[in-house]
C-alpha positions as CSV (number, residue, x, y, z in Angstrom):
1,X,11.1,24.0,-14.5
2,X,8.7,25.7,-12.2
3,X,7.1,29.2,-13.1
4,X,6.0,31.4,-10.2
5,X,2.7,33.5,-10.3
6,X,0.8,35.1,-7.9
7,X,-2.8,35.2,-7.1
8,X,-4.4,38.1,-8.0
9,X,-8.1,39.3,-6.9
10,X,-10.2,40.4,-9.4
11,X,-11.8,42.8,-7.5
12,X,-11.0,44.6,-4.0
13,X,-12.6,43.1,-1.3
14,X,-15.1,44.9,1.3
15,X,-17.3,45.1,4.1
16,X,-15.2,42.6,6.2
17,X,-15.0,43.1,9.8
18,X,-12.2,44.7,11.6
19,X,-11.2,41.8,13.2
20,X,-10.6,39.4,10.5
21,X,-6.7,40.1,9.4
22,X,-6.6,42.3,6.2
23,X,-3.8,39.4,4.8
24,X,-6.9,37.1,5.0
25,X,-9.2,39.3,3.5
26,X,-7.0,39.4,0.3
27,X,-6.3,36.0,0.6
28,X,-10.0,35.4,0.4
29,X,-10.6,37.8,-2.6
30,X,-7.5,36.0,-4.8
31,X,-10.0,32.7,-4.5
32,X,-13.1,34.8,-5.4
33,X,-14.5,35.8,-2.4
34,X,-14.4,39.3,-2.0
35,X,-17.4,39.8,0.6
36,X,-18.2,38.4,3.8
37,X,-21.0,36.4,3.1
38,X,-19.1,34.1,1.0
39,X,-17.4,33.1,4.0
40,X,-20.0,32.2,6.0
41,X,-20.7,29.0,5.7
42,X,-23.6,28.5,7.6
43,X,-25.8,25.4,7.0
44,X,-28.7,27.3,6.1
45,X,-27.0,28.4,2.6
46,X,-26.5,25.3,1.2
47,X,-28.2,24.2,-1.6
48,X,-31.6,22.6,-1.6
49,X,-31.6,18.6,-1.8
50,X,-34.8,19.3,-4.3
51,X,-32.5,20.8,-6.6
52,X,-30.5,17.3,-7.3
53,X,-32.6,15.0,-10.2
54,X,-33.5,12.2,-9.4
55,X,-34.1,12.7,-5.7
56,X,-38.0,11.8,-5.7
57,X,-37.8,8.6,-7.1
58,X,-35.1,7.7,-5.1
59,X,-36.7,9.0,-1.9
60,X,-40.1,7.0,-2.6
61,X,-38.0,4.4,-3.1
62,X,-36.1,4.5,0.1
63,X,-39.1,5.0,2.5
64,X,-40.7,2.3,0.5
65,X,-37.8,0.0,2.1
66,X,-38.0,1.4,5.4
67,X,-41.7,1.1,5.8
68,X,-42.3,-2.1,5.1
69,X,-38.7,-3.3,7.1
70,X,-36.9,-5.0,3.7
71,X,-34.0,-5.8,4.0
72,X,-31.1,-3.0,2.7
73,X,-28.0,-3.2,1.8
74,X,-25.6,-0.5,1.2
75,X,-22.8,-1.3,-1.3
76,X,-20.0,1.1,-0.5
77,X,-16.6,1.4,-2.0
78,X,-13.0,1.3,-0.8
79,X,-11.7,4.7,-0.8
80,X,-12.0,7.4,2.0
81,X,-15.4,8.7,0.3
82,X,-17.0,5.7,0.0
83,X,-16.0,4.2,3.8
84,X,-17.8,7.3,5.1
85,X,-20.4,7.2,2.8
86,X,-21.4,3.6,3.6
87,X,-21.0,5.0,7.2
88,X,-23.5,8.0,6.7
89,X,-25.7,5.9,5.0
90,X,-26.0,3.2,7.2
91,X,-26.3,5.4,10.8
92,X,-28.7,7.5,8.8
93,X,-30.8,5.0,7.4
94,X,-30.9,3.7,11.8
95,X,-31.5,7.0,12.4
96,X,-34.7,7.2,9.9
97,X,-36.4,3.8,11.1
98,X,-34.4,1.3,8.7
99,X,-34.5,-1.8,11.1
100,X,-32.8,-4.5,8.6
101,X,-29.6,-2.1,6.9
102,X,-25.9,-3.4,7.0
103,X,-23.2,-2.7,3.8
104,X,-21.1,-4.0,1.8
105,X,-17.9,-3.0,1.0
106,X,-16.2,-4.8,-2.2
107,X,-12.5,-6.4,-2.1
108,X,-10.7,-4.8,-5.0
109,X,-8.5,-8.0,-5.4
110,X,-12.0,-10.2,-5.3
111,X,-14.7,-8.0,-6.9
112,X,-13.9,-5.0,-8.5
113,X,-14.6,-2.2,-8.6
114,X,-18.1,-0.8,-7.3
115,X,-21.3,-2.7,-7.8
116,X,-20.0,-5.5,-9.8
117,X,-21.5,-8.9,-10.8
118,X,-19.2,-10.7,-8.3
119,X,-20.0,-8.1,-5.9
120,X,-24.0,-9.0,-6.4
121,X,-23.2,-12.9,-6.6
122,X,-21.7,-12.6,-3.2
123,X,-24.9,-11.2,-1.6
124,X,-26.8,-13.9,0.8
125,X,-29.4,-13.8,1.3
126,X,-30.7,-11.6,-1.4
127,X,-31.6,-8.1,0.0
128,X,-34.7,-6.3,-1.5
129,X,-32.6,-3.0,-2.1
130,X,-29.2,-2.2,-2.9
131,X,-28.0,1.4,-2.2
132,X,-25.1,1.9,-3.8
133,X,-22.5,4.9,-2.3
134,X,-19.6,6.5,-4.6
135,X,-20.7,4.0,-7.1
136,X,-22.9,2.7,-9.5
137,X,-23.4,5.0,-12.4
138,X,-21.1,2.5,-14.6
139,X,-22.5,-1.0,-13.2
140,X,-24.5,-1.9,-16.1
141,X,-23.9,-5.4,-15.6
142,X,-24.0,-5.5,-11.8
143,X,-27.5,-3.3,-11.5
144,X,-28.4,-6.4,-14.1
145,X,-27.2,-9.1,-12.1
146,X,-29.2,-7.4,-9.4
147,X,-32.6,-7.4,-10.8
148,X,-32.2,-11.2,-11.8
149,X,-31.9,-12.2,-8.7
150,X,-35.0,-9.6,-8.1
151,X,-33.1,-7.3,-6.0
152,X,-34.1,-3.1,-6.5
153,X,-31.2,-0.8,-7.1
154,X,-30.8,3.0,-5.7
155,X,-27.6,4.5,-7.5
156,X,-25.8,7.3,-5.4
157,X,-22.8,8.6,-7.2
158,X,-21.1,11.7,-8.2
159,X,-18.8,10.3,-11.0
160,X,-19.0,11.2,-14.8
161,X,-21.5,9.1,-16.5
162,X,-20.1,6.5,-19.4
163,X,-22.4,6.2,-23.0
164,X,-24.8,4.0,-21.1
165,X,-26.3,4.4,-18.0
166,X,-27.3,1.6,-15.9
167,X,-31.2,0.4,-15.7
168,X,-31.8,1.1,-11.9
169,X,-34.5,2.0,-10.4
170,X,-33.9,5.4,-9.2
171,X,-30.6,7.1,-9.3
172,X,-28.9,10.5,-8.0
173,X,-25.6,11.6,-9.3
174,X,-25.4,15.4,-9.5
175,X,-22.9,15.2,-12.9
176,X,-25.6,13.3,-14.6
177,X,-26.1,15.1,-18.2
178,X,-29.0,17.6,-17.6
179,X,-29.2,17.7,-14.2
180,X,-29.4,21.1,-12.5
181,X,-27.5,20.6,-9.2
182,X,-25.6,23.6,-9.0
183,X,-22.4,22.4,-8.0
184,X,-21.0,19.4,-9.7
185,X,-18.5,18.7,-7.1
186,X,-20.3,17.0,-4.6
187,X,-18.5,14.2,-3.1
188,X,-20.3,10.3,-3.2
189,X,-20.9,11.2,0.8
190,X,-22.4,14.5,0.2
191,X,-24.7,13.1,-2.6
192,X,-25.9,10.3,0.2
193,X,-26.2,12.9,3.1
194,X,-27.9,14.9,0.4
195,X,-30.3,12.1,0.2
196,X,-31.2,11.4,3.7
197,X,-31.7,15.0,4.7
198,X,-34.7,14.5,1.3
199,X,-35.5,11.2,2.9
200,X,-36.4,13.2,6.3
201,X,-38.0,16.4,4.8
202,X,-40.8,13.8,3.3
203,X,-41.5,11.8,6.8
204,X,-41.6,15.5,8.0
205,X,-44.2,16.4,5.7
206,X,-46.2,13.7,5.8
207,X,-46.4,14.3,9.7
208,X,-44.3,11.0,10.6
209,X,-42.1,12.7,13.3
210,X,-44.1,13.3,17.1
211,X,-43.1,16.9,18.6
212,X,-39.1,16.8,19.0
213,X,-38.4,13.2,17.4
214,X,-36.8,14.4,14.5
215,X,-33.7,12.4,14.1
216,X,-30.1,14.7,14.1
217,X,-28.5,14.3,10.8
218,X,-26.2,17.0,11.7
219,X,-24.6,14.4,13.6
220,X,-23.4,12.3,10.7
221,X,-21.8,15.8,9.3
222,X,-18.0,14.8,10.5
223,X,-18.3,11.8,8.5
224,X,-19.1,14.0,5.6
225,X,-16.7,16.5,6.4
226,X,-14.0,13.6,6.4
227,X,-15.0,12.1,2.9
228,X,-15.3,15.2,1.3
229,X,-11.9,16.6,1.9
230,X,-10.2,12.9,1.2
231,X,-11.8,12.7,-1.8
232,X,-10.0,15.9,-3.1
233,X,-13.1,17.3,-4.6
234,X,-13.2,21.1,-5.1
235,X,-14.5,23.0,-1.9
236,X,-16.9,24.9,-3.5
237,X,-18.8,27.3,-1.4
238,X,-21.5,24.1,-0.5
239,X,-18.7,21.9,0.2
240,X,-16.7,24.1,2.7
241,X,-20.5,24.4,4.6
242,X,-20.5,20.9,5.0
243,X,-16.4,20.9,5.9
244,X,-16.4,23.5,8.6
245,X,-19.5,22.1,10.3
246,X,-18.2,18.8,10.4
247,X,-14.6,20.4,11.7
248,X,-16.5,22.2,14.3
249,X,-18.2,19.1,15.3
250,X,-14.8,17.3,16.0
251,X,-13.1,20.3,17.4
252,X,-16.3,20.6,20.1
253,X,-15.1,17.1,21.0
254,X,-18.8,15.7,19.2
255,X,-17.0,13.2,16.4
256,X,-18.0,9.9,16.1
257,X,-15.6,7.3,18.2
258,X,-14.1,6.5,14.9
259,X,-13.0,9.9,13.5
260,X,-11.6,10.5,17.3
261,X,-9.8,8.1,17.6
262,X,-8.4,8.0,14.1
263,X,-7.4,12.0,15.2
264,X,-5.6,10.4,18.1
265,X,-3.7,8.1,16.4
266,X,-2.4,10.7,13.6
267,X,-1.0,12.7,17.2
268,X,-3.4,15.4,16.0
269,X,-5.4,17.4,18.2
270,X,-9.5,17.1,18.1
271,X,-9.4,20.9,19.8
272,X,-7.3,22.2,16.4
273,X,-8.2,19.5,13.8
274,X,-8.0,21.2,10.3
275,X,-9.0,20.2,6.7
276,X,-5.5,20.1,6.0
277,X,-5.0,17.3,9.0
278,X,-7.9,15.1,7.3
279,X,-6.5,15.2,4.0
280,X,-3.0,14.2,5.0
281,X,-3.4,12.3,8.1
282,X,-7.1,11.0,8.9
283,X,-7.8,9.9,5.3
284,X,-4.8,8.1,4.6
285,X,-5.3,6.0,7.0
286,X,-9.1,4.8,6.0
287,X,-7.6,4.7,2.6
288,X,-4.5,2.1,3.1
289,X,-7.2,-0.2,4.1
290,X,-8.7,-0.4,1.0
291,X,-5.8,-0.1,-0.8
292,X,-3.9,-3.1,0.7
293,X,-6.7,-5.0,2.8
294,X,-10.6,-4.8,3.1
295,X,-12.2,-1.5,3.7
296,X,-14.6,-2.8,5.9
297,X,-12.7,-2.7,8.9
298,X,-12.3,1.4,8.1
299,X,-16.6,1.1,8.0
300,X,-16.6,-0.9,11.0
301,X,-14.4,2.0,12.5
302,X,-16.6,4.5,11.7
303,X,-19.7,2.9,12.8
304,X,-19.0,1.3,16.4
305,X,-19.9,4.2,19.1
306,X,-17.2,2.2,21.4
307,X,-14.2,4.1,22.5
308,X,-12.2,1.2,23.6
309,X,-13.1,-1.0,19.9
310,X,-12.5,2.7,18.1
311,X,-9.0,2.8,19.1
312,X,-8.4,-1.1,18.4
313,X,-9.4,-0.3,15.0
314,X,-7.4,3.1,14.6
315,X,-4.3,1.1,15.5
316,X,-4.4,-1.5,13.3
317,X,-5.5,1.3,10.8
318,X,-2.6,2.7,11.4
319,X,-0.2,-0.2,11.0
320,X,-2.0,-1.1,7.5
321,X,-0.9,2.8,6.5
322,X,2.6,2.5,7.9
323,X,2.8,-1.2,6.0
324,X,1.4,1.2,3.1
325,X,4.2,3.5,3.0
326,X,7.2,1.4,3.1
327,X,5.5,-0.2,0.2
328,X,4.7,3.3,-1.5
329,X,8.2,4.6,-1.1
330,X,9.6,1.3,-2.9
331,X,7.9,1.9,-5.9
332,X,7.9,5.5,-6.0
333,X,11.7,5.1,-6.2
334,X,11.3,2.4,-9.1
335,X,9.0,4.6,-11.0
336,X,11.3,7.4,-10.9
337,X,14.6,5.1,-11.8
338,X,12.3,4.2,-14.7
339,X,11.6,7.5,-15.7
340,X,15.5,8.6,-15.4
341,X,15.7,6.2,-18.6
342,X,15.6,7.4,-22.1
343,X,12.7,5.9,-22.9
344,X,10.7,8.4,-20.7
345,X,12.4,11.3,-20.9
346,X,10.6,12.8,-23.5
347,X,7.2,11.5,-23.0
348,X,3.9,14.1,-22.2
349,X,1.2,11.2,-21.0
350,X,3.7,8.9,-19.1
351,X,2.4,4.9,-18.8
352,X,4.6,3.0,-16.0
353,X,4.4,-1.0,-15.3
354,X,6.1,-3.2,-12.9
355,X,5.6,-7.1,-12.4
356,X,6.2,-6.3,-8.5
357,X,3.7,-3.7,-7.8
358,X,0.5,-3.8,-5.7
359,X,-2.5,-2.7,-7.9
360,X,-3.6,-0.5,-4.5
361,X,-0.5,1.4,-4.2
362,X,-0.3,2.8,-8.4
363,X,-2.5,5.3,-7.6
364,X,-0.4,6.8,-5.1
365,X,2.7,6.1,-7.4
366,X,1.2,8.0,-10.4
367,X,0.5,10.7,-8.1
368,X,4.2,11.4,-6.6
369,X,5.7,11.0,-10.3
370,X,2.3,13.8,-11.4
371,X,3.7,16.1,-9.0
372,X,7.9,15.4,-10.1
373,X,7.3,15.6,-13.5
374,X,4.1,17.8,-14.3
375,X,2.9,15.4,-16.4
376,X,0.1,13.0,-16.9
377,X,0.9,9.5,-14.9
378,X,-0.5,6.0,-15.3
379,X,1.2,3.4,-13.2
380,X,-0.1,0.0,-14.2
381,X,0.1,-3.1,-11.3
382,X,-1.2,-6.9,-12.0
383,X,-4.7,-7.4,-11.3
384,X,-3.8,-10.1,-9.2
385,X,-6.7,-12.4,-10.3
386,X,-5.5,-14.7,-11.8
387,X,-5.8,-12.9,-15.4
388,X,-3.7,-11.4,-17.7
389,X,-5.2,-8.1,-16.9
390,X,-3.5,-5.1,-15.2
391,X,-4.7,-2.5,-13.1
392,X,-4.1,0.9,-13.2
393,X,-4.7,4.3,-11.6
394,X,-4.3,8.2,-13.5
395,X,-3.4,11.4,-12.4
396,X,-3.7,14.2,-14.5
397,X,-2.8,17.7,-14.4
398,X,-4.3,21.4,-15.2
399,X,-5.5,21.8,-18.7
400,X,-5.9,17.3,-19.9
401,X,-8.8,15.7,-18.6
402,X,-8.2,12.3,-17.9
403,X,-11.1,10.8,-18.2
404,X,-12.1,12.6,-21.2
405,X,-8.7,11.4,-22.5
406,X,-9.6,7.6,-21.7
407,X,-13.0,8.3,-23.7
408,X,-11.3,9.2,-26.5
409,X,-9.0,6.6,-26.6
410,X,-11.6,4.2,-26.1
411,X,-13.5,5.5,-29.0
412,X,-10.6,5.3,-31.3
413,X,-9.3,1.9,-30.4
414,X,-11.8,-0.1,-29.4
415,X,-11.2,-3.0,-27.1
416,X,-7.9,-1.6,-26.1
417,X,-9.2,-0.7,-22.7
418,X,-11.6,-3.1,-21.2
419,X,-12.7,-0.9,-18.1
420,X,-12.8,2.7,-17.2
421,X,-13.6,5.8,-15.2
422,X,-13.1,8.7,-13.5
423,X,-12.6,12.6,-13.2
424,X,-11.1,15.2,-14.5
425,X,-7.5,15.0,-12.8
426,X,-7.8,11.2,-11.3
427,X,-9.2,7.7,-13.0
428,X,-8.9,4.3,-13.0
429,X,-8.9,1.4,-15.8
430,X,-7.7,-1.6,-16.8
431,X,-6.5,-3.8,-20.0
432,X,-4.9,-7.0,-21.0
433,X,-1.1,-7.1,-19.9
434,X,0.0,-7.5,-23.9
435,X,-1.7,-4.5,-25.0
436,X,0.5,-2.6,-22.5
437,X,3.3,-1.1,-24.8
438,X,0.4,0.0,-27.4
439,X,-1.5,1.5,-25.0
440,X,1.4,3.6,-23.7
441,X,2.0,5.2,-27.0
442,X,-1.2,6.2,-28.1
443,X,-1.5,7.7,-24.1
444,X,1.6,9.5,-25.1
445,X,0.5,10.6,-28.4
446,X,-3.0,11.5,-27.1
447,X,-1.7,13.9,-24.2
448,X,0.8,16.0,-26.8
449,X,-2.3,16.0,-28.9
450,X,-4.1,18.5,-25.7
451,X,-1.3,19.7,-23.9
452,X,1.1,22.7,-25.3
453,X,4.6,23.9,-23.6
454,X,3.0,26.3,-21.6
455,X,0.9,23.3,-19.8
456,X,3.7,21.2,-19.2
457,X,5.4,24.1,-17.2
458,X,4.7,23.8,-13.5
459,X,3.7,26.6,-11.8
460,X,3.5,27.7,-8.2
461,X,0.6,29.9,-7.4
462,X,1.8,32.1,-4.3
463,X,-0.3,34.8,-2.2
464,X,2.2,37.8,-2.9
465,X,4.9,38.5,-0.4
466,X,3.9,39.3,3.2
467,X,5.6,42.0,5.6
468,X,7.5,41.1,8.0
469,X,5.0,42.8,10.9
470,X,2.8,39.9,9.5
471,X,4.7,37.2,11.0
472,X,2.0,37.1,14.1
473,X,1.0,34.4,15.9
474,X,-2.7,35.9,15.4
475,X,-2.1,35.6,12.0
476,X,-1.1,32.4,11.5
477,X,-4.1,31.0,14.1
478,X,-6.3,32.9,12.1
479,X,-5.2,31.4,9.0
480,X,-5.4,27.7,10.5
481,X,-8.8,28.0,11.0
482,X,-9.7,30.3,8.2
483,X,-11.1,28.9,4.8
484,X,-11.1,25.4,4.6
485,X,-8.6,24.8,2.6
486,X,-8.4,22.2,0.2
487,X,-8.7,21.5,-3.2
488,X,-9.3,24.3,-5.8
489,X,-9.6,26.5,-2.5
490,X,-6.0,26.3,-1.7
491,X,-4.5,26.9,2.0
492,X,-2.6,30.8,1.6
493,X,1.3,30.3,0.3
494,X,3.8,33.6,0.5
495,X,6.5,34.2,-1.2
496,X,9.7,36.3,0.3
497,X,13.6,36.4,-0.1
498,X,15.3,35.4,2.7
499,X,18.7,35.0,4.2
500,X,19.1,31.5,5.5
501,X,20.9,32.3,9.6
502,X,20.9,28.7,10.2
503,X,20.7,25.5,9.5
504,X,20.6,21.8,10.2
505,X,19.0,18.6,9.2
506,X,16.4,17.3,10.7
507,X,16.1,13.5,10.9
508,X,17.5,11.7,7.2
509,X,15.4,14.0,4.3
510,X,14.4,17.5,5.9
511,X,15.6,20.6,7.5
512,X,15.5,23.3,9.8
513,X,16.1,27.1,9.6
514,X,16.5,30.2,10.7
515,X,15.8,32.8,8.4
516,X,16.1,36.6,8.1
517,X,13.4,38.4,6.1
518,X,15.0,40.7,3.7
519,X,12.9,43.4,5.5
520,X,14.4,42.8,8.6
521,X,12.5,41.9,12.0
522,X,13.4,39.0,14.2
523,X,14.7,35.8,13.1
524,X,11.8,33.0,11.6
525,X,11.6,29.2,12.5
526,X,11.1,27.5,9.6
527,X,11.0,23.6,8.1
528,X,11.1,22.1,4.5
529,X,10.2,18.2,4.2
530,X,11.7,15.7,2.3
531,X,13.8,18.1,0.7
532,X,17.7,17.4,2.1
533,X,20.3,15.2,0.2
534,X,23.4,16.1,2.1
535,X,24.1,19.6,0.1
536,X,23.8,22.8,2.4
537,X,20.8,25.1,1.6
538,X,21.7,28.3,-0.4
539,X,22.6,31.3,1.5
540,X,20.1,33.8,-0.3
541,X,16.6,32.3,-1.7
542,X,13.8,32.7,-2.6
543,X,10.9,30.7,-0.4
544,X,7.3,29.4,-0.9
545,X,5.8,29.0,2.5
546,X,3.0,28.6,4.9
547,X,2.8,30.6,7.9
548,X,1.6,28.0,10.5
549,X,1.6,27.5,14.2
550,X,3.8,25.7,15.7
551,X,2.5,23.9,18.7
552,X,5.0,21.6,19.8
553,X,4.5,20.6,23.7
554,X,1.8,22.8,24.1
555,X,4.1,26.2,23.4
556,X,2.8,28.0,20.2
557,X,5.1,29.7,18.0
558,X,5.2,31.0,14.4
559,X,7.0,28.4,11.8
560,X,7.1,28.8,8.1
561,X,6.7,25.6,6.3
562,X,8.6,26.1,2.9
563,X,6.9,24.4,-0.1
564,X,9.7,25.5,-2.6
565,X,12.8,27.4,-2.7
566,X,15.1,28.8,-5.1
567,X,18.6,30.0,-5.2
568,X,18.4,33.9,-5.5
């Protein structure tokens, strides 16, 4: 069951321009921004790199490497956020006079997760410095493993700490306990890019850049832009500065070969590339690669400045997401058979297993069955290393704290989870096969402990209805490139009744409209995905929808993309 509310502002906004659309300037005001200026997301007004703890140690540390040429090695990790962050680090690190820097990205099926013991072992030769990217504040044992083999470790990282931190030898992570970094939701990219522009303020003020020779590291702000949207992080006020500089980088046709090519082959356009298209089209496709392969070839496509070797790389990028999605839809449609059964029905934390899944597709799988159900998901996969262990990935919604949850659990039974970590609404872990069953009760049992009736009811937020006259083609350009949207920063969705003209569907699952607005005016293209199972729409209903632009051929036209609909 699905409650509908609607954003409210909680006070009017004012002193916006005449030429940004009053629809936008409530829009704004519903997410908190009721004045110009916090839409302006100009470089200048992000926050200070001097603010984040840690950063002095780390940046002596760094120039320490790069001035007396040691060798570096940047160990990255095999999501989205951690391919460009590897990325960013490694051309900044060029960029700042690091003359021996490569990366590492580790094989989830080989090594684990982030800086692990197997992931140090694998190191040859020894470098003098490991910087870890998205990673790090939980490898106790791997920043150990590390320093016996006499190998200096800088920890980047923006994930919760655990009870222990590990011993290296600087580290920055904005969500470490005390730390004054006013917002918490920097992505692992951000964090590194945070680094490097600290890295360059000290060469500047110790005089080590000749008149003009400061390196760029604007340039590496697509790359950001990229990780920081995949990674689903909240765009706070600094993370949209660092989103729409890197979007107007790759609109202005100035994205590394990577990023455009992997635009290309989503059939996006670099002029109109949005936050929305990085999230659902760009991202994926670095992420299947880590899910199912080796990230490294999604690094290796973000660092080659060839055009030619950029598009090899997108393609095959691309096949590995396709392969990805065949695989995805599979299990989704075991999980929710599964689900169907009375063993599940009445569950709040929901724990799913299957013999036949791939350990990098759960995630995805606990995330489709989050959205179904509006409850907390864990799908569970084998390991696949030869161990009894299984693998699994969390996904969480409003108002239960996932990784808090796994804390607690972990606290209360000890040893029933043997690895863990995470965020608020996503987290990873793993456990011996047998313990499988247990676990899933006391999940279930810990998420009706935190979560009432009211919680488990879905809702859909919605923007308020919108007139009729406002069904512009100005309007809907405007809101493309307005915000950027993204998580907790949401792109605008109306709400009207409307009288369904037409229809028809639209390959196997979706459909096609014409609708009338109940306040008259012309009749409205619209689309709903994945939506169709062979029963006509209702005649009368009641839509949640974008207002987008449709620009198919090159001919630009107003479409509403329905989210949901109901029967009226």
């Amino acid at each position: 069951m699905k409650t509908w509310r609607q954003r409210t502002a909680e006070s009017a906004p004012s002193g916006w321009p005449a030429h940004i659309h009053p629809v936008i300037q409530l829009i704004y005001a519903a997410r908190g921004v009721c004045t110009p200026d916090g839409a302006e997301h100009r470089l200048a007004r992000m926050h200070s790199p001097t603010l984040l703890g840690g950063m002095d140690r780390a940046v002596a540390l760094l120039i320490e490497a790069i001035d007396n040429d040691q060798r570096i090695v940047i160990a990255g990790d095999y999501d989205c956020d951690g391919a460009t962050g590897a990325a960013v680090a490694e051309r900044g690190m060029r960029l700042l006079g690091a003359k021996h820097v490569s990366h590492v990205v580790p094989n989830r099926f080989v090594h684990g997760y982030g800086l692990s013991e197997a992931l140090v072992a694998s190191l040859e030769p020894a470098p003098d410095l490991i910087v870890t990217v998205d990673n790090g504040v939980a490898s106790v044992a791997g920043v150990a493993a590390a320093h016996a083999r006499g190998i200096r470790v800088l920890i980047t990282d923006h994930h919760l700490p655990g009870d222990t931190l590990p011993a290296a030898d600087a580290m920055v992570n904005p969500n470490l306990d005390g730390d004054a970094f006013p917002s918490k939701a920097l992505a692992g990219v951000g964090v590194m890019f945070y680094l490097l522009l600290a890295v360059r303020a000290a060469m500047r003020e110790a005089g080590r850049f000749a008149e003009g020779a400061e390196p760029d590291l604007g340039t590496l702000l697509d790359l950001v832009a990229l990780g920081t949207v995949a990674d689903l992080v909240p765009l706070d006020f600094n993370n949209r500065v660092f989103v729409e500089a890197g979007l107007k980088r790759m609109r202005a046709g100035k994205a590394c070969a990577g990023i455009t090519a992997l635009i290309e082959a989503s059939n996006r356009s670099v002029a109109t590339v949005t936050a929305t298209d990085l999230a659902f089209a760009i991202g994926p496709r670095l992420n299947a690669a880590g899910r199912l392969e080796d990230m490294s070839l999604g690094v290796a496509c973000l660092l080659t400045d060839d055009t030619g070797i950029a598009r090899r790389y997108a393609e095959q990028l691309s096949a590995i997401n396709q392969e990805r999605r065949e695989m995805q839809a599979g299990m989704v449609e075991e999980a929710e058979s599964m689900v169907s059964r009375a063993a599940h029905v009445d569950a709040v934390g929901v724990a799913l297993f299957d013999p036949g899944w791939h350990a990098g597709i759960v995630g995805l799988v606990a995330s489709r069955l989050k959205e179904k159900l509006h409850r907390p998901v864990m799908a569970f996969a084998p390991a696949g290393d030869d161990t009894d262990e299984l693998r699994g990935s969390a996904r969480s919604i409003p108002g239960f704290h996932i990784r808090d949850a796994l804390a607690e659990i972990d606290a209360k039974h000890p040893g029933l989870i043997l690895r863990f970590g995470g965020h608020a609404m996503a987290a990873g872990l793993s456990m011996q096969a047998a313990e499988f069953a247990r676990f899933a009760a006391i999940f279930d049992a810990t998420a009706r402990a935190h979560l009432d009736d009211e919680r488990l009811q879905a809702i859909v937020h919605t923007d308020g209805e919108l007139d009729y006259r406002d069904h512009t083609l100005d309007l809907a350009k405007q809101l493309r490139f307005a915000g950027p949207w993204g998580q907790a920063f949401p792109a605008p969705l109306f709400e009207n009744v409307f009288e369904c003209a037409s229809w028809k569907p639209m390959g196997t699952k979706h459909l096609r409209f014409q609708l009338r607005h109940e306040q008259g005016g012309a009749p409205l293209d619209a689309v709903m995905f994945s939506c169709y199972d062979g029963t006509p729409p209702p005649q009368r209903f009641r839509a949640a929808y974008e207002l987008t632009v449709n620009d198919w051929q090159g001919r630009e036209s107003v479409r509403l993309l329905i989210t949901h609909l109901e029967p009226m």
